[in-house]
C-alpha positions as CSV (number, residue, x, y, z in Angstrom):
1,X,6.1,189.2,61.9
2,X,3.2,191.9,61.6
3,X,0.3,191.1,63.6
4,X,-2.9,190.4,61.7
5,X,-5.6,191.5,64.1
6,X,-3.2,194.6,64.9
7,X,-3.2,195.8,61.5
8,X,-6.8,195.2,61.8
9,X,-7.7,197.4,64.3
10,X,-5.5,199.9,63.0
11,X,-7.3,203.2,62.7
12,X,-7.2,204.2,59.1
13,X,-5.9,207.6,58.1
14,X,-8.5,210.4,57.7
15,X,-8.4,213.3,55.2
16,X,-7.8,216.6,56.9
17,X,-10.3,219.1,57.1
18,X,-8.7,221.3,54.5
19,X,-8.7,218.7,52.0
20,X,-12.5,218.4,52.4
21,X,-13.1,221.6,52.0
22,X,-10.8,221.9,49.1
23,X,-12.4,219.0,47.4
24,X,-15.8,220.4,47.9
25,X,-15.0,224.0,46.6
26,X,-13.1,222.2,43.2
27,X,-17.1,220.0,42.8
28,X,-18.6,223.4,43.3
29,X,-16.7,225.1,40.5
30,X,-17.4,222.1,38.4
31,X,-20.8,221.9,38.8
32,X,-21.2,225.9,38.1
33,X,-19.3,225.9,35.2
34,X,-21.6,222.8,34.2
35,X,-24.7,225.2,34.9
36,X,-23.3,228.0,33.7
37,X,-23.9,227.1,29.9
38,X,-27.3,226.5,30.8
39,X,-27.5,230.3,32.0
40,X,-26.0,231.8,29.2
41,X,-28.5,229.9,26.8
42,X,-31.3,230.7,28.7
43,X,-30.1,234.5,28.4
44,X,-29.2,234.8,25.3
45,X,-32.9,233.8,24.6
46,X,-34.0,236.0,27.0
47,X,-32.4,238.9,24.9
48,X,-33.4,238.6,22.0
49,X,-36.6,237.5,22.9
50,X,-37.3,240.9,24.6
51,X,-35.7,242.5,21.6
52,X,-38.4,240.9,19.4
53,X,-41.5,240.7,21.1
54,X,-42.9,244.5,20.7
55,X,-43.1,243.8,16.8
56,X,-45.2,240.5,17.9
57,X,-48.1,243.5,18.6
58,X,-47.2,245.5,16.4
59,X,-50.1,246.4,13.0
60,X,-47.9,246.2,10.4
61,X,-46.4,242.5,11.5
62,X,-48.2,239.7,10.2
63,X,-46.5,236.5,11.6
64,X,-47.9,234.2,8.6
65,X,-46.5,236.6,6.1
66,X,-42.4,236.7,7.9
67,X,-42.8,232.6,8.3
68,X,-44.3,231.9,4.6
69,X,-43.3,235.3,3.0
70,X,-40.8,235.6,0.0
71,X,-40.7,239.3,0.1
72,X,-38.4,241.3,2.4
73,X,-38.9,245.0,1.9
74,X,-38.0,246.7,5.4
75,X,-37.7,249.8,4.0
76,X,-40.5,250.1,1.9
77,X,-42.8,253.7,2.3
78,X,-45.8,252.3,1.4
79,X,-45.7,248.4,1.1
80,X,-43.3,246.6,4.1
81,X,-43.1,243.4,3.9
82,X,-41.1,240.8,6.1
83,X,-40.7,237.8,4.6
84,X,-38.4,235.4,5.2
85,X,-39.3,232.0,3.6
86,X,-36.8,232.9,0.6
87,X,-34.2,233.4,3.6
88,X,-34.9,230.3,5.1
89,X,-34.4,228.6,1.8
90,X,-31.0,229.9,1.2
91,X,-29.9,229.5,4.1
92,X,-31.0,225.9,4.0
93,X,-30.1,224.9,0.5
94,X,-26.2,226.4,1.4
95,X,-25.9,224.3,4.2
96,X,-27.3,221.1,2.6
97,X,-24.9,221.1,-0.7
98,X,-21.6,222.7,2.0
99,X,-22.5,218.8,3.9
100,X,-23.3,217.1,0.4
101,X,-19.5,218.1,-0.3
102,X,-17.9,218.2,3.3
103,X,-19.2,215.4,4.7
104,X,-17.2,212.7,2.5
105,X,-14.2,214.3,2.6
106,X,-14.2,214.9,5.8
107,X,-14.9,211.6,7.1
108,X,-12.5,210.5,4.8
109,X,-9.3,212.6,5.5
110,X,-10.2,211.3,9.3
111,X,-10.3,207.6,8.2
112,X,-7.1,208.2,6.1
113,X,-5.6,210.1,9.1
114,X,-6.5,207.5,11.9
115,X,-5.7,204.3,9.9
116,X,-3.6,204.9,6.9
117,X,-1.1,207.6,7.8
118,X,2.3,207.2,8.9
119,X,3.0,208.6,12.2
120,X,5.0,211.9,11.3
121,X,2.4,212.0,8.3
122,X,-0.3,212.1,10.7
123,X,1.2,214.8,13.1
124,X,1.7,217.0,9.6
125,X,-1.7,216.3,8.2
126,X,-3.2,217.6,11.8
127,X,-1.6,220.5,11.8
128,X,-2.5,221.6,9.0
129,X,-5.9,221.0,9.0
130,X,-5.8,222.9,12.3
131,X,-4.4,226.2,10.4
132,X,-7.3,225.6,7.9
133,X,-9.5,225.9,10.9
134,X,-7.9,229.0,12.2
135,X,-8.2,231.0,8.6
136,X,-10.8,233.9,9.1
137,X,-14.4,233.4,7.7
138,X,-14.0,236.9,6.2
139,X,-10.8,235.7,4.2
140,X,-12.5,232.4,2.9
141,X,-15.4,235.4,1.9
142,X,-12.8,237.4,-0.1
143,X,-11.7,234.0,-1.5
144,X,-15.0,233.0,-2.8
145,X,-15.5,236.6,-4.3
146,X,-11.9,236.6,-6.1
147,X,-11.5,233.5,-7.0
148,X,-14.2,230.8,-6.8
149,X,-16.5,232.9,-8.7
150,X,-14.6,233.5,-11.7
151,X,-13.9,229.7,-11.6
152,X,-17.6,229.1,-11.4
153,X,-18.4,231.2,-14.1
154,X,-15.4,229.9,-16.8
155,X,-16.5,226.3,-16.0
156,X,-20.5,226.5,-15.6
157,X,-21.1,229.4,-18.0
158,X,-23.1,231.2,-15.1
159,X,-23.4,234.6,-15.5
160,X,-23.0,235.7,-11.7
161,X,-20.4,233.5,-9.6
162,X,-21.8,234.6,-6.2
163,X,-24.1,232.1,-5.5
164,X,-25.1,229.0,-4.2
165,X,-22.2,226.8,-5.3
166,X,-19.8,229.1,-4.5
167,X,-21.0,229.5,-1.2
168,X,-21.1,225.9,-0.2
169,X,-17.5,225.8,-1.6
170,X,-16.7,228.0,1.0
171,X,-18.5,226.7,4.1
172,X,-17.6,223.2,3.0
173,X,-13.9,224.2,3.1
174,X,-14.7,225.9,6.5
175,X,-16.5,222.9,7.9
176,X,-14.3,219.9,6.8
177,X,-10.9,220.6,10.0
178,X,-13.9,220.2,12.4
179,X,-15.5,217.2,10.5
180,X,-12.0,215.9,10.5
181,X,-10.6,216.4,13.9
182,X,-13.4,215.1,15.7
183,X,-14.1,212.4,13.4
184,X,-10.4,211.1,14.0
185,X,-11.0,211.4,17.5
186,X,-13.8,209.5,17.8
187,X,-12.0,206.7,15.3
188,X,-9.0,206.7,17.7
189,X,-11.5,206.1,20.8
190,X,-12.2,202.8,19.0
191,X,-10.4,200.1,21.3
192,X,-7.4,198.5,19.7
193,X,-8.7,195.3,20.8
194,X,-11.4,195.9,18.2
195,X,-8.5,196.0,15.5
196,X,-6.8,193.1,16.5
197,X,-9.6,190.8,16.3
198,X,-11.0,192.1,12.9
199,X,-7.3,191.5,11.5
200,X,-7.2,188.5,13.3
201,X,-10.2,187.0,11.7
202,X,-8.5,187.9,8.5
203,X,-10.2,191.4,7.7
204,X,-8.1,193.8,4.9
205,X,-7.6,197.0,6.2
206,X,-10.8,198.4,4.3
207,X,-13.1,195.7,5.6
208,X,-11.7,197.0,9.5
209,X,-12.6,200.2,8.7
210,X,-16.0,199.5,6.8
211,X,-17.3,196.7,9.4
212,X,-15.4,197.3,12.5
213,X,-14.4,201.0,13.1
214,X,-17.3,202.8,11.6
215,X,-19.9,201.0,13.0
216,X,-18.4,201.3,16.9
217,X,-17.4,205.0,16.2
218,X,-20.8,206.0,14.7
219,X,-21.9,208.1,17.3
220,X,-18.5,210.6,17.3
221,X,-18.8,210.6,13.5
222,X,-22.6,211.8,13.6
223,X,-21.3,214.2,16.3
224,X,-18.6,215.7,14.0
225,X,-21.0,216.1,11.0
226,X,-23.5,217.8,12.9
227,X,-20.6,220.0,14.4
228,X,-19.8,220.6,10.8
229,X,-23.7,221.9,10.0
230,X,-23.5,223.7,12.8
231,X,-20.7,225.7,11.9
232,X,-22.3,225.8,8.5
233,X,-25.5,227.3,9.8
234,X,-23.9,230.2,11.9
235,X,-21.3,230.7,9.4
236,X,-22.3,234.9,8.9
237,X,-19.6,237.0,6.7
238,X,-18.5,234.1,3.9
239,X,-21.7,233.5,3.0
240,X,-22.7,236.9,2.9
241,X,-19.4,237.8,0.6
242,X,-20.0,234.4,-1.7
243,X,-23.7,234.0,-2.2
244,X,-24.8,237.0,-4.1
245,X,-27.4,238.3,-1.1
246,X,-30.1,238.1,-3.2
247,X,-33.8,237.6,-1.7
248,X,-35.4,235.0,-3.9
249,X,-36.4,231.0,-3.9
250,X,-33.2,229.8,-5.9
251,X,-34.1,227.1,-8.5
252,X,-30.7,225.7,-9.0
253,X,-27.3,225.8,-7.3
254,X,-26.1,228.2,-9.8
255,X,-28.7,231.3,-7.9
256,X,-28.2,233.9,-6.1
257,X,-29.4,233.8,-2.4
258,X,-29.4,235.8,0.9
259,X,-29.5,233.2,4.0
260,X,-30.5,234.5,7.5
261,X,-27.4,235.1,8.9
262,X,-25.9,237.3,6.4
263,X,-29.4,239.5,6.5
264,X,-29.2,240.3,10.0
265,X,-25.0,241.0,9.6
266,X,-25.9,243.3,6.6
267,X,-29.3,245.3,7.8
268,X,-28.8,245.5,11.4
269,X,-25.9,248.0,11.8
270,X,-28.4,250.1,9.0
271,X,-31.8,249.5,11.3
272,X,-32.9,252.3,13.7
273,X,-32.8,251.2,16.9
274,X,-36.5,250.3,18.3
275,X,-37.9,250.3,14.8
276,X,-39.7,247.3,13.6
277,X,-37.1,246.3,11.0
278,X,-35.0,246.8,14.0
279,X,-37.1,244.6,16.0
280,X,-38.0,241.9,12.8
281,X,-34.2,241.2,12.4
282,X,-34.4,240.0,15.9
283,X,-37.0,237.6,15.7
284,X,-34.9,236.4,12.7
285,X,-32.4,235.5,15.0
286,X,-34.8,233.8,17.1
287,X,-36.1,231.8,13.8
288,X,-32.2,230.8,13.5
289,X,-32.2,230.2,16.9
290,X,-35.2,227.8,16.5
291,X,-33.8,226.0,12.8
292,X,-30.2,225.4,15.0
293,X,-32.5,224.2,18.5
294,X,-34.3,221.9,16.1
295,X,-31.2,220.4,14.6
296,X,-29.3,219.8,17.6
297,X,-32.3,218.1,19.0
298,X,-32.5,215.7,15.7
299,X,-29.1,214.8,16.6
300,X,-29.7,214.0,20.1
301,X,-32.0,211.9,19.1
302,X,-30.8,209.9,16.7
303,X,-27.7,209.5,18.7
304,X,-29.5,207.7,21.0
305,X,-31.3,206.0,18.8
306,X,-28.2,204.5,17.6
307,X,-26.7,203.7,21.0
308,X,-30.0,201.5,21.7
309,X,-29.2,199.6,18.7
């Protein structure tokens, strides 16, 4: 029979000292690779920032005019003007109608994936919305220049099919695998327990989902739709192949437009270096970079907001 104070006073194995190390080296490499996307924020500002600024001093810049202008004509002898309200509008206006579409069928295929499918149904449905993620943007751009805009134009009567619709289309169908896959994550991180006591109180399927699963899985869904508008925001060659790149404030979803990314992928290959259209198309980027800062922050925000409630 073992005896109790023995085992007591024992002495209790120690970690070796290679094992410390070992296990301090691994936190090291963690917490770098945590910092690291800090840096390489905070750099990529820096660049394009220093890109920018000479144009900030520069007589022919007016910032008032690029913020709240409509007109955008770089190249102009005599008259150059910088505007990019009518930019920011596209841009904006492409992104709302791509979530207006994407956002209910995306949450939906994730419901319909997470609760309703069969199990080999499920693994089928995942993979292919995974290819759909994989498809090029510059495909999905030949797409909506072959094909959605001569359906647009047979069933709306427009007379150009590059434009807003058919670029929301596009960016809608880009945005929905990441709308679904995380949204089904964050629906399967829902405890089972949760389940079984909404069946067991006599819940239908629907009323589970409606009362029980979306309100505990709110904050991964939020995250997958702001996902989705972010890849809608950055999204450069479809929307430049689907929207018509045209600079003017669009009046209905059947306009042409030119959004901010597609400006800077079409001008600044074309821009000589050090110029100040060369330098303008910068602080474009860092207007984008503001418009995606701001909406990632809205998000943050009202993420906690929810988690206090």
């Amino acid at each position: 029979m073992t005896n109790p104070s023995a085992a007591a006073t024992r002495p209790r194995p120690t970690r070796s000292r290679t094992a410390l190390i070992g296990e301090r080296c691994l936190e090291g490499v963690i917490r770098l690779s945590g910092m690291s996307a800090i840096f390489f924020v905070v750099a990529i500002f820096f660049f394009v920032f220093r890109e920018a600024a000479p144009v900030l001093v520069s007589e022919h810049f007016e910032m008032s005019e690029f913020l709240f202008g409509t007109k955008w004509y770089p190249t102009s002898v005599s008259n150059v003007r910088y505007g990019t309200l009518a930019l920011t509008v596209g841009s904006v206006s492409v992104t709302l109608l791509a979530m207006l579409i994407a956002v209910p069928f995306g949450l939906g295929a994730a419901i319909f994936v997470s609760e309703f499918c069969a199990p080999r149904q499920r693994e089928v449905l995942k993979i292919v919305i995974e290819l759909l993620s994989a498809i090029p943007s510059v495909v999905w751009g030949f797409i909506g220049l072959t094909v959605m805009s001569k359906l647009i134009m047979r069933f709306t009567g427009a007379p150009v099919g590059v434009n807003i619709l058919n670029g929301a289309i596009i960016l809608a169908l880009m945005s929905v695998p990441i709308i679904v896959s995380i949204g089904e994550d964050a629906l399967k991180a829902v405890p089972d327990s949760y389940r079984e006591a909404g069946l067991a109180l006599g819940a239908t399927r629907w009323q589970l989902v409606y009362r029980v699963l979306l309100p505990a899985a709110k904050n991964g869904l939020l995250a997958a739709v702001l996902l989705g508008v972010g890849r809608a925001v950055g999204e450069t060659m479809a929307v430049l192949m689907a929207t018509g790149h045209a600079v003017h404030i669009p009046h209905s979803v059947l306009d042409s437009v030119r959004t901010l990314t597609a400006n800077i992928a079409a001008e600044l290959g074309e821009a000589p270096a050090g110029s100040d259209h060369y330098r303008v198309l910068f602080l474009t980027g860092m207007l984008l970079f503001c418009i995606t800062f701001a909406v990632n922050l809205t998000a943050d925000l009202a993420i906690r907001g929810l988690r206090r409630k």
